[in-house]
Every structure is written in C-alpha cells, then in structure tokens.
Residue, then its C-alpha position, 0 to 999 in steps of 0.5 A: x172256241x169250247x162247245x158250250x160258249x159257241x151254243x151260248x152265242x148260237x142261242x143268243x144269236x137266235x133271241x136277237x134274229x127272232x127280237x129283230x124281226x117286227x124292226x124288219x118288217x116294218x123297216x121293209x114295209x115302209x120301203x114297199x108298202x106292200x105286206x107280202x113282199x116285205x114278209x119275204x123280204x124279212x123271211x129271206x133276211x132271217x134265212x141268209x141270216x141264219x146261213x151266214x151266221x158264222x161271217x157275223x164276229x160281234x154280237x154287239x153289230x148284230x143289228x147293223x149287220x142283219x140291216x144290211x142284209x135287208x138292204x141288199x135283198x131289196x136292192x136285188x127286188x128292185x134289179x129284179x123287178x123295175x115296176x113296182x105298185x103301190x098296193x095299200x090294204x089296211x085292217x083297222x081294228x079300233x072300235x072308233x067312230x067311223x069318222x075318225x077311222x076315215x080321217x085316221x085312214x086320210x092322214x095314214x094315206x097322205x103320208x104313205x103317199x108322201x114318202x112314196x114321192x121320196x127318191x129310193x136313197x131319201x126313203x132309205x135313210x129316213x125311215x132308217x134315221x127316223x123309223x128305226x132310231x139308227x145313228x147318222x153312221x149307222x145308216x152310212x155304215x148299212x148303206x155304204x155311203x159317206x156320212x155327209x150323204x145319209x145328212x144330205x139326204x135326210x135334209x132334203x127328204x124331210x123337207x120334201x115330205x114337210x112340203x108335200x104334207x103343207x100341200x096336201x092339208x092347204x088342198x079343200x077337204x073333198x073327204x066332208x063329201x064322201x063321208x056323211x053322218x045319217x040319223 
C-alpha cells in the first residue's frame, strides 16, 4: 500500500476513534452507571484501538469492530471485579423549576434502576438495539451469539423493563412528601 493512501486511511481512522467516542461512553455508561468506570473503559477501548489498528481491514466496520472491544474490556471488568455498586451522581443544569428537576431526577432514577434489574445479556442488547441504533445483527455479530438470541433478549428485556416501569408508577407517590413548595 503507497505511503500517502496508508496516511489517508491513518487520519481517517483517527476522525472515526475521536467521532465514536460520546457512542462509548454512553454505551459504557448505561452498562455501569457509574462515570469513572465507563471513562476507563471507553479510554482502554480507544488505546487497543489504536494499538490494533492494523487487524481493522474495512473502515466501513469500524463501528462494529470498535464495539466489540468494548464488549470485551467489560467482560474482563466484570471476571475482574464480581461486585459491582451502583453509584448515581447526576449534575443537572437546567434552570428548571425545582419540581421538575425532582421528578426529571424520579423518572431518570426509575429507569437506571429498571435496567439495572436486567440480566447482563438483556442490558447488553438493549442499549445496543435501543441506545446505540445497531441492527439485530449487528449486536449477534458484536456479541457473538446467533440472532435469535439478540431477539429473544430484547423481547424479554422490553418487556421486563415495561413491567418494572407499570409497577413503579402504580406505587403511591412518596415524592409530594419529600418535596414541598414554601411561600
């Protein structure tokens, strides 16, 4: 390959790794819940991609390729590390009202909660299908399962999250307690 066509493909490989970054941290995120640990994540994807450049032989998989090295580092987070906590620290700046950043804060807790009470393999290829816009084969490809699995899981998982929402909403609104309006 001439020199000057392996630094067009170098610097476009380079835009791609800095234009995917926001999908893989918020990709990591939704896995996690937690800022410091998808930024590594996201940081230890970007450096073995980088390193491994050369195994990538179409562009036009890029993404595909850059998700599974994602997958992999957090596959090897979770052998590493069996406990995981759930750590939720949001920073809001919207110059709302305060009630609707406390009920913005309600529905954004329920749902993180709500996927949370996914299985890993559900949590995996919802956010993948859902979060990140990826075909059914896509994630089959990214996750190495067959297709009827990605289906089959996000079947359940929707309807599990679906039934975990209902429920939340039908529970009495403790929230009119802990946050009143004084004049």
């Amino acid at each position: 390959m001439p020199v000057l066509k392996m630094w067009k493909r170098h610097r476009e490989f380079l835009r791609k790794l800095e234009a995917i970054r926001p999908r893989l941290f918020r990709l990591a995120y939704s896995w996690n819940h937690q800022r410091d640990l998808s930024d590594d994540l996201v940081q230890d994807t970007l450096a073995k991609a980088l390193k491994k450049e050369k195994q990538l032989n179409d562009l036009a998989g890029f993404d595909n390729w850059v998700f599974k090295i994602l997958i992999n580092n957090w596959r090897n987070h979770l052998n590493r590390h069996r406990a995981m906590e759930n750590i939720d620290d949001y920073v809001f700046t919207d110059n709302s009202s305060p009630e609707s950043l406390h009920e913005k804060a309600l529905v954004i807790t329920s749902v993180h909660e709500a996927v949370a009470m996914l299985s890993q393999g559900q949590r995996q290829t919802l956010t993948l299908i859902d979060l990140e816009g990826l075909s059914y084969v896509e994630v089959a490809t990214i996750l190495d399962i067959p297709i009827g699995t990605v289906m089959s899981r996000v079947c359940r998982a929707r309807k599990k999250l679906a039934s975990i929402l209902f429920a939340i909403k039908e529970q009495p609104a403790e929230s009119s307690r802990m946050l009143r309006r004084v004049k």
